[in-house]
N, C-alpha and C positions, 0 to 999 in steps of 0.2 A: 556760516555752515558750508561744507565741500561735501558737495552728491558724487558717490561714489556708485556704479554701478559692478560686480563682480559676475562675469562670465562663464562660469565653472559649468555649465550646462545649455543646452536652447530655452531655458526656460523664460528669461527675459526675452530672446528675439523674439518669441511666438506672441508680443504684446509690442507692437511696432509703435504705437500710438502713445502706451507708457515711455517709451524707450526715446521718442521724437520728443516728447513733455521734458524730461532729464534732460537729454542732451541741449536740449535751447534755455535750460536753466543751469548749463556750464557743470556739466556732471561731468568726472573722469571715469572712461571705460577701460576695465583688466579685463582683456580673453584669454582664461587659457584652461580650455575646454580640456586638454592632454593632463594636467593633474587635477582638475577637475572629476575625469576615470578614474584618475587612481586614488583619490583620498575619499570619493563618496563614499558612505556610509561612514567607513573608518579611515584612519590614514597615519603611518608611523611617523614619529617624532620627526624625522630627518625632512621628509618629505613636506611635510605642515611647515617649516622652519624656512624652507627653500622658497614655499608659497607665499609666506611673509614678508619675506626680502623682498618679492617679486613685484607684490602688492606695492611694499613701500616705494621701490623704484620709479611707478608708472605713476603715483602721486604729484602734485606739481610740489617743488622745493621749500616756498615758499607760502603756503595755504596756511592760513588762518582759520583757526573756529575750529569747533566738531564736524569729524564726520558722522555723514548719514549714506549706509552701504544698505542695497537691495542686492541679495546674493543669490536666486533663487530656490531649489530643494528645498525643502528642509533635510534630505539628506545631509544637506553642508551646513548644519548647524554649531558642531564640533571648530568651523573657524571665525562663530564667533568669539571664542578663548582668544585665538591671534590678535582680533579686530581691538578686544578688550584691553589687552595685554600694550596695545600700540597705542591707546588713550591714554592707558594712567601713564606711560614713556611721556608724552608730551604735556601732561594732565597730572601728575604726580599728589594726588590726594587723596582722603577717606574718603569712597564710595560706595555705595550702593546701589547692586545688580539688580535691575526690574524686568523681570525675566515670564514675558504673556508665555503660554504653550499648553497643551493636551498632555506634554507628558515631563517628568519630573529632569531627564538627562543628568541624573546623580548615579549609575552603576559603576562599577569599579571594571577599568580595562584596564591589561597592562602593554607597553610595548609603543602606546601613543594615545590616538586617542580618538574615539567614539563619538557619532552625532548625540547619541543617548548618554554619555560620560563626560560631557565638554566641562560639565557645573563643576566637575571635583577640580580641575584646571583654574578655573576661574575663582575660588577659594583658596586657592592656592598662594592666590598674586596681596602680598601684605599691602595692598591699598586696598582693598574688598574688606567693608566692615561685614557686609550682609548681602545672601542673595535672597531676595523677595522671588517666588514663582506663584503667577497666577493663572488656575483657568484651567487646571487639569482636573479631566473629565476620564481619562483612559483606566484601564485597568492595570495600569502601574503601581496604584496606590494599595490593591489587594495584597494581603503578604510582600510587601515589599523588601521585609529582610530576608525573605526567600528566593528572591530575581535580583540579588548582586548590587543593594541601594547600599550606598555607604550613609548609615545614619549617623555617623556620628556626629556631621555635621547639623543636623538636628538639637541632639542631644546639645551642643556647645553652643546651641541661638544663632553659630554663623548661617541657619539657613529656615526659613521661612515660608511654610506652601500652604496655598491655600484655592483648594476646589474649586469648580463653578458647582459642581452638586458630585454629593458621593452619600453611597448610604449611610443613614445617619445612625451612631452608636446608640447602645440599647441604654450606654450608662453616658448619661447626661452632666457633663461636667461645667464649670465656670472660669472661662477662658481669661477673662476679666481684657489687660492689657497684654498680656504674658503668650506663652508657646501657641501655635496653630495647629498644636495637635495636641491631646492625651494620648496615653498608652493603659490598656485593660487585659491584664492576663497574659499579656505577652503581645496584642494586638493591638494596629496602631487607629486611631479612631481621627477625622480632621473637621476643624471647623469651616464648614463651607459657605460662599457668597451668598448660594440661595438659603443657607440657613441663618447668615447674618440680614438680607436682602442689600439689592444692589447701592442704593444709596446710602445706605449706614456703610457699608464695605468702601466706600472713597473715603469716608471718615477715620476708618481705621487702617485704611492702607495708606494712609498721609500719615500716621501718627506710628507707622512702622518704617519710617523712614527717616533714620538719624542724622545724616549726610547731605550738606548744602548738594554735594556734585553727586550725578546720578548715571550710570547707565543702561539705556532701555535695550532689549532684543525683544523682538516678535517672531513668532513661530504662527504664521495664520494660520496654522490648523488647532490653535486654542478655538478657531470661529468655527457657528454652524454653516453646515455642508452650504446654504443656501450665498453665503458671506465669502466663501474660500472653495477650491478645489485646490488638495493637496495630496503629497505622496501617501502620505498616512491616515487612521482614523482619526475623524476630527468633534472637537468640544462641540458645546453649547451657546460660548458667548457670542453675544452677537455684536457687529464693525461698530455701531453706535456707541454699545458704552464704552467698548476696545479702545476710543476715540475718544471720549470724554475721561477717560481713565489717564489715559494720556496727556490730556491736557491738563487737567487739574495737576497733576506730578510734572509738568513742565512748568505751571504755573506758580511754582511755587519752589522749585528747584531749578539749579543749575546742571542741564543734561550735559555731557562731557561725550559724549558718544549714541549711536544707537544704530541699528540692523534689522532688517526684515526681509525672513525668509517662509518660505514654504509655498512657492507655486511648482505647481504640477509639471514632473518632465520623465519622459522617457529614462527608465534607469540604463546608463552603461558603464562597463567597470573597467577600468586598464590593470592589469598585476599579471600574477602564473596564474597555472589554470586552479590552484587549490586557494587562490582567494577570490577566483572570478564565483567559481562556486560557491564559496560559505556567503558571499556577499547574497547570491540567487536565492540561497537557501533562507537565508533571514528573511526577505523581502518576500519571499510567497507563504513565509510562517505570518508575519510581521505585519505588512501591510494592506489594505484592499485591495479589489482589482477596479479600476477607475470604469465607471458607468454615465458620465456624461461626455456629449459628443465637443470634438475641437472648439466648435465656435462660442460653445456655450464656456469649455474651463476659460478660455482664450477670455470672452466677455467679463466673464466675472471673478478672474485675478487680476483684470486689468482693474477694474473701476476700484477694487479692494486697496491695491498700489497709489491708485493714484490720490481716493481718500487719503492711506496713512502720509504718504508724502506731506499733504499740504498739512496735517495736524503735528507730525513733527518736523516739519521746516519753521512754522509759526512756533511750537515749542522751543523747538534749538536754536531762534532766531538766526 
């Protein structure tokens, strides 16, 4: 396995101690804080492409294994598409996206591509049999054909979601082995982990996984606030079973890749001034305003980092 760390923001420095663990464990570091600005939130086709070459370049030649990238934001979730896209390159097989996160990142952008849009990219790429997402808690999943979800991917089984808890439908249906959702009247109703419970849901989240090779991203704001401080509103699950969820799916699979994002950083945007703006504008619709002080987010994305580390290094051997 090759630890990659990706510098797109301070949100790794502010965790010196995570950052000191990686590097004495032969992590390659990309800074490049400058498109970093310009691709947070969203970022057009040409620019993503340029970041990927970039990426590759600063790789060593000759690395062996999967990588395992900590990218910080989750604003930058949109490059795990690229990160994906560079595994099945060297990885060329039937896969299986296992995708933690609070929110579904299925809307349809056009022009490039969206932290919240990356999923339609990544179904894109004919090694992707299926994307598995777990652990969304947000209100993404209310009227979703009315906030820009491309369901069809749905409809065709290539995609797969399923709650940590969402209200539960008034019509009760029989999920058996099949869809993770029903539809009622035009409304989408989802079977969720607190409605399977946690244990039986390892069971069946290993039995939705058709594909020897797999690749994982984490988004820690699938975790409670207590687990993660992140740019966004955040789930319910908590690091433990996040962790043995992981493990059990490494255990039993060949991981090919995997990433984790989502600590807390100072938003800044690089572009003109009309997309520094729609960028501000989304982010004070969109996100919270952060209420814990430095030392405490600092404290505890660190300890969150340095768990998933050691559960997917052991994973990915």
């Amino acid at each position: 396995m090759q630890l990659l760390l990706l510098h797109l923001d301070d949100a790794l420095e502010l965790q010196p101690d995570f950052v000191r663990a990686c590097t004495l464990a032969g992590a390659c570091h990309h800074v490049d804080k400058l498109s970093g600005k310009a691709i947070r939130l969203w970022g057009r086709q040409k620019m993503l492409a340029e970041l990927s070459r970039d990426i590759a370049r600063s790789l060593p030649p000759r690395s062996r294994g999967p990588y395992l990238a900590f990218m910080g934001s989750g604003d930058f979730h949109h490059v795990t598409a690229l990160l994906l896209d560079a595994a099945l390159e060297r990885c060329p097989v039937s896969t299986t996206l296992v995708h933690f996160d609070n929110h579904p990142d299925w809307v349809n952008f056009e022009g490039g591509m969206h932290c919240g849009s990356w999923v339609n990219s990544a179904l894109s790429n004919p090694n992707i049999e299926r994307v598995v997402t777990i652990g969304v808690c947000s209100h993404d999943l209310r009227n979703p054909e009315r906030k820009g979800a491309n369901l069809g991917w749905l409809r065709q089984g290539k995609l797969e979601l399923y709650p940590y808890e969402h209200p539960p439908s008034r019509v009760k249906a029989d999920y058996g082995n099949g869809p993770s959702y029903h539809q009622d009247k035009g409304a989408l109703h989802w079977n969720s982990i607190s409605e399977i419970g946690e244990d039986n849901f390892i069971d069946r989240i290993l039995s939705r996984i058709g594909t020897e090779a797999v690749y994982v991203t984490v988004d820690k704001d699938v975790l409670a606030a207590d687990d993660a401080v992140t740019n966004w509103d955040q789930g319910r699950m908590r690091l433990p079973y996040l962790m043995a969820l992981i493990s059990e799916i490494g255990s039993r699979h060949r991981i090919i890749g995997a990433d984790v994002i989502g600590d807390y950083s100072v938003p800044s945007y690089a572009g003109g001034f009309t997309t520094r703006l729609l960028k501000q504008a989304e982010i004070f619709i969109d996100q919270p305003r952060l209420r814990k002080a430095a030392d405490a987010v600092r404290n505890i994305n660190s300890a969150a980092n340095h768990a998933l580390l050691e559960v997917l290094a052991e994973s990915m051997g």
